[in-house]
C-alpha positions as CSV (number, residue, x, y, z in Angstrom):
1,X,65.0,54.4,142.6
2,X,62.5,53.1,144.8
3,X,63.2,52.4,148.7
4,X,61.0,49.6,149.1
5,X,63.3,47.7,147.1
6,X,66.1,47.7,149.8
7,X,63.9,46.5,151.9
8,X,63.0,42.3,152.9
9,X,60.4,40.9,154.0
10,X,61.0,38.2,156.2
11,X,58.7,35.3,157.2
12,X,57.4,34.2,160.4
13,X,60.0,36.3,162.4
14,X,60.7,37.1,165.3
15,X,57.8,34.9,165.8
16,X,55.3,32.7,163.2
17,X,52.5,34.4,161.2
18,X,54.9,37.7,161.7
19,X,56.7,39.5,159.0
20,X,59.3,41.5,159.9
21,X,60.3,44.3,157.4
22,X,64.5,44.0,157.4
23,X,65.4,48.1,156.6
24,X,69.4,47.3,156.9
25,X,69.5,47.3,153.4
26,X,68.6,50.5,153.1
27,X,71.7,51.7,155.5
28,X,73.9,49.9,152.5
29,X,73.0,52.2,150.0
30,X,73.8,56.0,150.4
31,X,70.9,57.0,147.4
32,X,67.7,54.7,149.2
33,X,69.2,55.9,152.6
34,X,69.3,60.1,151.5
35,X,66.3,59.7,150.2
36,X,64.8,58.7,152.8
37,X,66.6,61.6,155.0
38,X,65.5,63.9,152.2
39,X,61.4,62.8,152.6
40,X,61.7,62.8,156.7
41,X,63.4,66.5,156.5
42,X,60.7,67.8,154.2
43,X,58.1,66.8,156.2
44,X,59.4,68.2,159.5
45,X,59.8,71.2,157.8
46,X,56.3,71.8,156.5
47,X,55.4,71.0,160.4
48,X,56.6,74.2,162.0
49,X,57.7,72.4,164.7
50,X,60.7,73.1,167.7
51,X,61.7,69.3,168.6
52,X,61.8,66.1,167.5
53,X,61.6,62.8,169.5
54,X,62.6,59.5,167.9
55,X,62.1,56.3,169.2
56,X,64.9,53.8,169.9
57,X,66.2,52.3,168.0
58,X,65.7,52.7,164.5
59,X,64.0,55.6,164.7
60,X,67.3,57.2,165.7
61,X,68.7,56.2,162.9
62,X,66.3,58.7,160.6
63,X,65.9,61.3,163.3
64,X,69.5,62.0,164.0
65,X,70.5,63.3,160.7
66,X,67.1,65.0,160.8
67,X,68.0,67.1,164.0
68,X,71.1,67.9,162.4
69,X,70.3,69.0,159.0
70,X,67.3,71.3,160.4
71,X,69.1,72.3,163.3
72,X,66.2,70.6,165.4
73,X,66.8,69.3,168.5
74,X,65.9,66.0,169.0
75,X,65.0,63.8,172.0
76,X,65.2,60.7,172.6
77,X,62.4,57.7,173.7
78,X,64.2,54.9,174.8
79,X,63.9,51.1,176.3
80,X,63.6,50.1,180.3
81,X,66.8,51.4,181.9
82,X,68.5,52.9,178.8
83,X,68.6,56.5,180.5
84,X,70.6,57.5,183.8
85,X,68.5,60.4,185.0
86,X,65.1,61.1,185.9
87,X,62.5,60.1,183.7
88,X,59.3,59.2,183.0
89,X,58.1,55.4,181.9
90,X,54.9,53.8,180.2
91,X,54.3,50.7,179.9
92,X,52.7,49.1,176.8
93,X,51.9,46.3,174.5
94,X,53.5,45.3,171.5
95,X,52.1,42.9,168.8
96,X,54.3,39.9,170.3
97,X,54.9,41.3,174.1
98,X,55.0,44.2,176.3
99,X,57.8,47.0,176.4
100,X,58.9,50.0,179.1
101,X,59.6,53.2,177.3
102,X,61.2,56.0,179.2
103,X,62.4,59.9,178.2
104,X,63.9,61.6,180.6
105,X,61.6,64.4,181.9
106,X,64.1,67.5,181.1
107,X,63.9,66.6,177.2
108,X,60.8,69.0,176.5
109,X,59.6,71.5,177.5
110,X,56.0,72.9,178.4
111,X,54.6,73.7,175.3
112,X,56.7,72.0,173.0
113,X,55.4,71.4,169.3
114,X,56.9,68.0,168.6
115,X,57.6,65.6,165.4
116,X,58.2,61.5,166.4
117,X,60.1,59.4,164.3
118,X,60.0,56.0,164.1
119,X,61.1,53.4,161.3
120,X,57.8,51.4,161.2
121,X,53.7,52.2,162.9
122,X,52.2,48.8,162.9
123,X,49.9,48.6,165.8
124,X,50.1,51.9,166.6
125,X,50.9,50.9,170.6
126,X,54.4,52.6,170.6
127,X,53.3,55.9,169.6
128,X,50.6,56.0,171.8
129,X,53.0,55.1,174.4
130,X,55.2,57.8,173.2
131,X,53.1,60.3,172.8
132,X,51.4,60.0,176.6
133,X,55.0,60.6,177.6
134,X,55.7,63.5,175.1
135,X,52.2,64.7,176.7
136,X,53.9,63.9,180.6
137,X,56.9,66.3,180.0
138,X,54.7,69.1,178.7
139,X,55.1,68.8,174.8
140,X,52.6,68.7,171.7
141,X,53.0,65.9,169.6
142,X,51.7,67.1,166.6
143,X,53.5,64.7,163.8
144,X,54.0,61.4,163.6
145,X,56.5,60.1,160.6
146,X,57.4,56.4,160.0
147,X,59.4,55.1,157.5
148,X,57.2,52.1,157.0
149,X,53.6,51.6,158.1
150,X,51.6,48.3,158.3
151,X,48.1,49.3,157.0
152,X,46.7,45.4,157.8
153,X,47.2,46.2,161.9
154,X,45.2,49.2,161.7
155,X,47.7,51.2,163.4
156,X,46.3,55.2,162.0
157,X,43.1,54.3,163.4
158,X,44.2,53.6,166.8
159,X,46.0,57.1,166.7
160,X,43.1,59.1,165.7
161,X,43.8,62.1,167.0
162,X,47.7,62.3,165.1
163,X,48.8,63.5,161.9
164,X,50.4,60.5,160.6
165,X,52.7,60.6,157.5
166,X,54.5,57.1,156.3
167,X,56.8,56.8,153.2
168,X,56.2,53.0,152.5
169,X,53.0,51.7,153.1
170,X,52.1,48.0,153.0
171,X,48.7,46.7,152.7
């Protein structure tokens, strides 16, 4: 079975020249969605790492059963006014438009070694995002996973300094 089969490729969404990479298909089918688990887990384990952050809000969906198969805790990055307590926000651009992301301050601690997951790296804008607040709170983003990455935006080069692992690549 191959996972990049459950997934469509739409056309000129959410805005032309875009093509948005539809992963709800994968969510239908319990194989393409454990395997996907299965690939995520084995990489956070080879990362000897003590937390994992994912990023609303698909990454959730792959870093959630992560957490609790590995008994990692896991974090959470999420969108302008999403979290009640205090927290720390970064603005930054996204390849249509410009997003808040916040994590509340308490969610790692100093010295942290930390995975993010996230269901796509186009750009690469989020995770830079994410990891200047991972880097605010006092962790060490040492992994980033993605489901899906969009070679053609040149995301891994703008993160230069990250690990980066993708199971689907598109070029």
């Amino acid at each position: 079975m191959k996972v990049e089969d459950f997934i469509i490729s739409i056309e000129n969404f959410p805005k032309p020249g875009v093509i948005f990479r539809d992963i709800t298909p994968i969510f239908l089918n319990p194989t393409a969605y454990n395997e996907c688990i299965n690939w995520f887990s084995d990489r956070v384990k080879q990362a000897n790492v003590n937390k994992i952050v994912a990023v609303e809000s698909r990454g959730f969906l792959f870093a959630a059963p992560v957490s609790h198969v590995l008994g990692i805790p896991m974090a959470l990055i999420r969108k302008k006014n999403k979290l009640p307590r205090e927290k720390v926000g970064i603005v930054y651009q996204l390849e249509y438009g410009e997003e808040l992301l916040e994590l509340h301050v308490d969610s790692i601690n100093n010295g942290d070694k930390v995975v993010l997951i996230d269901d796509v790296l186009a750009s690469g804008g989020t995770v830079k995002a994410s990891s200047e607040l991972i880097k605010q709170t006092g962790g060490i983003l040492v992994l980033g996973l993605f489901l899906i990455e969009l070679e053609y935006l040149h995301g891994r080069e703008n993160l230069q300094n990250l690990k980066i692992d993708s199971m689907i690549r598109y070029v």
